[in-house]
Structures are given as C-alpha cells and as structure tokens.
C-alpha positions in Angstrom: -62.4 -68.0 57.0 -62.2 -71.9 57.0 -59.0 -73.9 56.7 -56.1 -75.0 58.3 -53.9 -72.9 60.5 -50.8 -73.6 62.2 -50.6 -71.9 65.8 -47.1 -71.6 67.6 -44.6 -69.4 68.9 -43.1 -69.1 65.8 -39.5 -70.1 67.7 -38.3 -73.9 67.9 -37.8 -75.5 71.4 -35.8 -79.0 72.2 -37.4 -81.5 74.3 -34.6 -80.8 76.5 -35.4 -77.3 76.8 -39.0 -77.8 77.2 -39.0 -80.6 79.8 -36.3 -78.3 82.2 -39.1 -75.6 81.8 -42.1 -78.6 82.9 -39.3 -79.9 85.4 -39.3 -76.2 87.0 -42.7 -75.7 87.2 -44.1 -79.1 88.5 -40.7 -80.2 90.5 -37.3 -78.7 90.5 -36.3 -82.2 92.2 -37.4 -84.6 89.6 -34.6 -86.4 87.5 -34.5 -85.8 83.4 -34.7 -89.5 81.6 -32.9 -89.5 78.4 -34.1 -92.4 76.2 -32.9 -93.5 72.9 -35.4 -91.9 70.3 -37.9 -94.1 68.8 -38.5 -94.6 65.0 -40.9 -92.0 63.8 -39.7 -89.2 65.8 -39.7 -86.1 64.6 -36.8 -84.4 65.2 -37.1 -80.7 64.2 -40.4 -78.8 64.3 -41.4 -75.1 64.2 -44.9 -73.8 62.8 -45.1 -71.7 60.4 -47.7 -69.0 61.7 -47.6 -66.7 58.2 -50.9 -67.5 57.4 -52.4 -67.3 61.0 -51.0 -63.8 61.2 -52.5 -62.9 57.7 -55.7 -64.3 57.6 -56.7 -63.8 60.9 -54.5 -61.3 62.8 -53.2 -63.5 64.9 -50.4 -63.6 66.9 -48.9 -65.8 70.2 -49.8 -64.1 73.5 -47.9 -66.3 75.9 -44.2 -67.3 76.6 -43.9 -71.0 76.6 -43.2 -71.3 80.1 -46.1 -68.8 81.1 -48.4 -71.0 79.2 -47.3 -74.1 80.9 -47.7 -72.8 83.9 -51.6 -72.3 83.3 -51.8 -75.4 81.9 -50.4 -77.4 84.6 -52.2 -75.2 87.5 -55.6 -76.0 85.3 -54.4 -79.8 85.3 -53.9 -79.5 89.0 -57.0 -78.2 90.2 -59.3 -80.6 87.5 -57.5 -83.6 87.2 -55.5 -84.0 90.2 -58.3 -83.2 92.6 
C-alpha cells in the first residue's frame, strides 16, 4: 500500500519497566543504573497503530516480554556465539 506505518503495542512502557523485564530475562542479579536524562530525550512515547490496523489489518502478536525474550535468545545464539 506504500507509506509510513507506526508498529507497537499500542500501550506505553517506562524505561524502568522495560529494563526490570530485560533484567529478568538476561540476569535477575544485575544492578539497575539510574542516570540523569540527557538533553534530547524523549520522555513519553506510544505509537499510534490506527492506520496499521486499517490499512493493513494489522495487529501486535507478542507481549513485550515474550518478544524480548526471542530477541535476546536470537542475540544469544548469533552474536554471542
């Protein structure tokens, strides 16, 4: 169809929130560093999947921390290796 889409959960997540869920799956043991945020930072983001869902029929298939997971098993076994 051509264009631009934005892809997503269509639910907001903190940093804090998504780095306990990458903490979890990589390490239950490793510390959290909180650092002051830089300039530039966005502070609030969420897609906006309307048009995805429209034009395409498309809708998210994983859970954040299901996805993750996959991601940093396929990281593991290409990368790491």
């Amino acid at each position: 169809t051509g264009g631009v889409y934005n892809v997503g959960s269509s639910r907001s997540i903190s940093i804090n929130e998504l780095a306990r869920i990458i903490k979890t799956i990589i390490n239950p043991k490793l510390p959290i560093v909180h650092l002051d945020p830089r300039p530039g930072d966005i502070r609030h983001s969420l897609a906006d999947i309307t048009r995805a869902r429209k034009d395409l029929s498309w809708k998210p298939r994983w859970k954040i921390e299901d996805g993750l997971s996959v991601t940093v098993e396929w990281y593991r076994k290409r990368v790491l290796e």
